[in-house]
C-alpha positions in Angstrom: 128.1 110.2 97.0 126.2 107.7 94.4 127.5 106.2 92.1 126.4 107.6 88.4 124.1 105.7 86.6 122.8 105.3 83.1 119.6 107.8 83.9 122.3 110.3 84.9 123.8 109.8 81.7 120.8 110.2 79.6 120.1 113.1 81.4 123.4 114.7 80.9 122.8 114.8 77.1 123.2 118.5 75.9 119.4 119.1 74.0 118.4 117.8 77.5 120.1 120.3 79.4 116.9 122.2 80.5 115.4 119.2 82.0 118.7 118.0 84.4 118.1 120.6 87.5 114.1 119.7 87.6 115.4 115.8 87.2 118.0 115.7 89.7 115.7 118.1 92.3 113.2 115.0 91.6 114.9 112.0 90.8 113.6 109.5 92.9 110.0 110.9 92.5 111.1 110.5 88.7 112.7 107.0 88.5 109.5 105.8 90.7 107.2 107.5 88.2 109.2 105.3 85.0 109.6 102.3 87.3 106.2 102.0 88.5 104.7 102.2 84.6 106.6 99.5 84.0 105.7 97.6 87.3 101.9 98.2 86.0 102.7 97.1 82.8 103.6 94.0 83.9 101.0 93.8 85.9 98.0 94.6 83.5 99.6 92.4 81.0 99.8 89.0 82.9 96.8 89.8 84.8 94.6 90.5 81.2 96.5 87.7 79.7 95.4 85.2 82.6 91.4 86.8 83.1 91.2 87.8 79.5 92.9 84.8 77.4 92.8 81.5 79.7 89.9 82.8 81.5 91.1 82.4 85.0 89.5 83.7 87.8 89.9 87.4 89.0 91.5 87.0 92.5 94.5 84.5 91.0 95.5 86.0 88.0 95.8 89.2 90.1 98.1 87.0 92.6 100.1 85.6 90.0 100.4 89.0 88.1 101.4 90.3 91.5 104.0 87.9 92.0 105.4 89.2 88.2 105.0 92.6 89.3 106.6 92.6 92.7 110.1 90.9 91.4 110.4 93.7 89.4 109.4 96.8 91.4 111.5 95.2 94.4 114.4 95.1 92.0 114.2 98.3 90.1 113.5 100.2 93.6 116.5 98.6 95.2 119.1 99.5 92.1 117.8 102.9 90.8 114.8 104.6 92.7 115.8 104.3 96.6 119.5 104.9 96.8 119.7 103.5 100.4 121.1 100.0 100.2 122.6 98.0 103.3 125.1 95.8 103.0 125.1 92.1 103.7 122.8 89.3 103.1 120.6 89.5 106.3 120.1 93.0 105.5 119.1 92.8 102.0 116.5 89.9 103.2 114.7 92.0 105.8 114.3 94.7 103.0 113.0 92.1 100.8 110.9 90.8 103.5 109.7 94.4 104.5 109.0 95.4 101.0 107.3 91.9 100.0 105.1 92.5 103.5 103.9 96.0 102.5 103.0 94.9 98.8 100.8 91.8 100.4 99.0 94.5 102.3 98.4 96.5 99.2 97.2 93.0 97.1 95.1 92.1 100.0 93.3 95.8 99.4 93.8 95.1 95.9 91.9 91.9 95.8 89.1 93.3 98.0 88.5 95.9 95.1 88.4 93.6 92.6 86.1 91.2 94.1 83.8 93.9 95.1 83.9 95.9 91.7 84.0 92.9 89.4 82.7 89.6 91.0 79.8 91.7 93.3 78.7 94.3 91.1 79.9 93.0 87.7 81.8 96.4 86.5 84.3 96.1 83.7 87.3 93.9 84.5 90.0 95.9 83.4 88.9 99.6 84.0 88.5 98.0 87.9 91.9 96.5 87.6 93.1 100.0 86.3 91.7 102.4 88.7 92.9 100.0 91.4 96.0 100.0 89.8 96.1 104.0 91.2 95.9 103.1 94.8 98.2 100.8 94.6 100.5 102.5 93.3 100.4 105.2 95.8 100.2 103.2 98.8 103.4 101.3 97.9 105.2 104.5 97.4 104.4 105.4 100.8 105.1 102.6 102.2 108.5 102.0 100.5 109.8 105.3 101.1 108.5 105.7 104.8 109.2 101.6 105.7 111.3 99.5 103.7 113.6 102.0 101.7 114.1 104.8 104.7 117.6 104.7 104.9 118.3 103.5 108.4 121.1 101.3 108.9 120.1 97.4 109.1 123.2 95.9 111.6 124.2 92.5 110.5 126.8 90.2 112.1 126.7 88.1 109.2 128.3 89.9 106.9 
């Protein structure tokens, strides 16, 4: 059994007694849905304050934002959205390895969009980096729940 967390808690608040059996029947779906606005968040806001305030270029203010945006999707997945989590430090590296790995794949697909949509044709920065934003987002889920966070057991001798 999990350990109860703070999202438990605020669920378990009485006026939000209605919502508990459709939260806990969805709770990862959920906690992905919260975590993932913020990991776009972050993401829009470093990437519009590096195209849209210094005026860097396209393809590196999306890496850097990426970089921003990963740390903290590979953080709040691992503590609150997945509940699988091996033990050991080899372990936790080859899920930070795995999950890093499938969110290069999704910035490589990412940075083709934007070059394409913005640098090619010229369409508006930040509806492109929105609507790409979308994919994304749905091809990490896939890939974290089917790859890195799929609960099989990682053995480690190192720990």
């Amino acid at each position: 059994m999990r350990k109860e967390d703070i999202f438990d808690r605020v669920v378990s608040v009485s006026w939000l007694g209605w919502f508990r059996p459709i939260y806990y029947k969805y709770r990862e779906m959920w906690l992905y849905a919260l975590f993932g606005l913020g990991t776009v968040l972050i993401n829009l806001f470093v990437y519009s304050l590096f195209t849209e305030t210094i005026d860097l270029g396209v393809l590196v203010a999306n890496a850097i934002a990426w970089i921003f945006a990963t740390l903290f999707a590979f953080y709040t997945n691992r503590r609150w959205v997945f509940i699988f989590h091996p033990k050991g430090v080899y372990a936790f590296f080859v899920q930070l390895g795995g999950f890093c790995l499938g969110r290069l794949l999704t910035l490589g697909i990412e940075e083709m969009m934007l070059y394409f949509c913005i640098e090619v044709y010229h369409l508006p920065n930040m509806l492109i980096k929105m609507l790409a934003q979308i994919i994304v987002i749905a091809l990490n889920y896939v890939f974290s729940k089917l790859i890195v966070f799929r609960g099989k057991k990682i053995v480690s001798n190192d720990l």
